[in-house]
C-alpha positions as CSV (number, residue, x, y, z in Angstrom):
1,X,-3.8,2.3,10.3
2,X,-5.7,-1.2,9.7
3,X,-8.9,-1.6,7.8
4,X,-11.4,-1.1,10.9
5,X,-9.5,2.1,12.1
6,X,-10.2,3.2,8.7
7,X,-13.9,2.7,8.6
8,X,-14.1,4.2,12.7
9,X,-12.3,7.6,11.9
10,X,-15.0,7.3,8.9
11,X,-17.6,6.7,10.5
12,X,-16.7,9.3,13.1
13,X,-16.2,12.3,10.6
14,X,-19.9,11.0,9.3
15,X,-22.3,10.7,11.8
16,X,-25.1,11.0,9.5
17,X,-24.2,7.3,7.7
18,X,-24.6,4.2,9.0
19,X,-21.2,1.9,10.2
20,X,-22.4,-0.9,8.2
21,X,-22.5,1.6,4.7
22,X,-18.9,2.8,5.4
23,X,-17.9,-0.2,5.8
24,X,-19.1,-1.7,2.2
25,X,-17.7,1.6,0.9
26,X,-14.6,0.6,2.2
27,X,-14.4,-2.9,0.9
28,X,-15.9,-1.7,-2.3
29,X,-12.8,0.5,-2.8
30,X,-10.7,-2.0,-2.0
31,X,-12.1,-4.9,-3.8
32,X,-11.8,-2.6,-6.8
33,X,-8.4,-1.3,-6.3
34,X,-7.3,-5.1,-6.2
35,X,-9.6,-5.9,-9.3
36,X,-7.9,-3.2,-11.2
37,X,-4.4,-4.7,-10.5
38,X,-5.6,-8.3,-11.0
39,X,-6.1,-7.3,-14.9
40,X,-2.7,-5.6,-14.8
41,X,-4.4,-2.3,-14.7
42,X,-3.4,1.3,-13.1
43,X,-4.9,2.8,-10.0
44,X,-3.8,6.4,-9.5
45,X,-5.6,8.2,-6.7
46,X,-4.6,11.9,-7.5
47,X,-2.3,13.6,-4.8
48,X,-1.8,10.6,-2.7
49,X,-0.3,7.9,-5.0
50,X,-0.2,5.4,-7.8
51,X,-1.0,1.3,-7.7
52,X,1.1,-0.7,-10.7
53,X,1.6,-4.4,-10.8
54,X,5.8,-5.3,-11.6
55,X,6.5,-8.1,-13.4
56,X,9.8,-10.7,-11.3
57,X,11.3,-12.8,-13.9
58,X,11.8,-16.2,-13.0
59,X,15.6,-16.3,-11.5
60,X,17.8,-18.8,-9.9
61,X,18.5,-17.5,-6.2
62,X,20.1,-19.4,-3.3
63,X,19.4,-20.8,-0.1
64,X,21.5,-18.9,2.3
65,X,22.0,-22.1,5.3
66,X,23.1,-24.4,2.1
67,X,24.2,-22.2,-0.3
68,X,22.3,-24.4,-3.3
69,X,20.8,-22.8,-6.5
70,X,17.0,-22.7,-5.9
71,X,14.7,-21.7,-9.0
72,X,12.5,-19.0,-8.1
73,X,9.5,-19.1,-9.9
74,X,8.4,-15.7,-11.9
75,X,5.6,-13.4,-10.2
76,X,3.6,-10.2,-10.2
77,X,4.4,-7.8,-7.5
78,X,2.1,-4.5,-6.0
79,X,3.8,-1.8,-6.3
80,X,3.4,1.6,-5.0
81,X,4.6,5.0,-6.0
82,X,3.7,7.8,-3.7
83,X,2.1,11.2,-5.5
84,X,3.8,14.4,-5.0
85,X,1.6,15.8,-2.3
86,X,1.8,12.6,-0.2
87,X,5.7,13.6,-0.3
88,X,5.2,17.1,0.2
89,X,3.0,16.9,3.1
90,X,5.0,14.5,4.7
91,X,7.8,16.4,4.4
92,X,6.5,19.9,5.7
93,X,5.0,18.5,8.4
94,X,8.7,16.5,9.6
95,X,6.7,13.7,11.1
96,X,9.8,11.8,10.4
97,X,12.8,13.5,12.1
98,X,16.5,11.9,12.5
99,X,15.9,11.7,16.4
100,X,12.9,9.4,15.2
101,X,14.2,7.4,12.5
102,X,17.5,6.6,14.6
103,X,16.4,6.1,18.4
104,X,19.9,4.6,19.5
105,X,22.0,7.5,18.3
């Protein structure tokens, strides 16, 4: 689901506000989510899941067509760690079977 589809299945479960409100709600959310992480603060939304920020060292990798020593600068990463009821109810409801995960086989 992408931003927009978001806001329409909003918008459709709430007639009675305008497109243009749900939409700033949405952003709002957003914006503050990424605000929270930005200071290096948590974001847990009870029963759906947890936003933390991991700190990557700096490392030396390497390029795989040369197979040189490139420095790869250190960085903060999103990261996301899915609450129990998340799990649960994906889970119970098998929306992910093997026939699904594996198409081929």
């Amino acid at each position: 689901m992408i931003k927009s589809e978001l806001v329409q299945k909003l918008a459709d479960e709430n007639p009675n506000l305008f497109h243009r409100d749900i939409e700033r709600i949405v952003s709002i959310i957003f914006d503050e989510i990424t605000d929270a992480l930005a200071r290096g603060d948590r974001v847990e939304l009870r029963g759906f899941g947890a936003y933390s920020v991991k700190h990557r060292p700096a490392r030396v990798g390497r390029n795989p067509r040369s197979g040189e020593a490139v420095h790869i600068e250190e960085k903060w990463s999103p990261f996301f760690k899915a609450g129990k009821e998340l799990r649960d109810r994906l889970n119970r409801e098998g929306r992910f079977s093997a026939a699904a995960q594996n198409p081929g086989g």
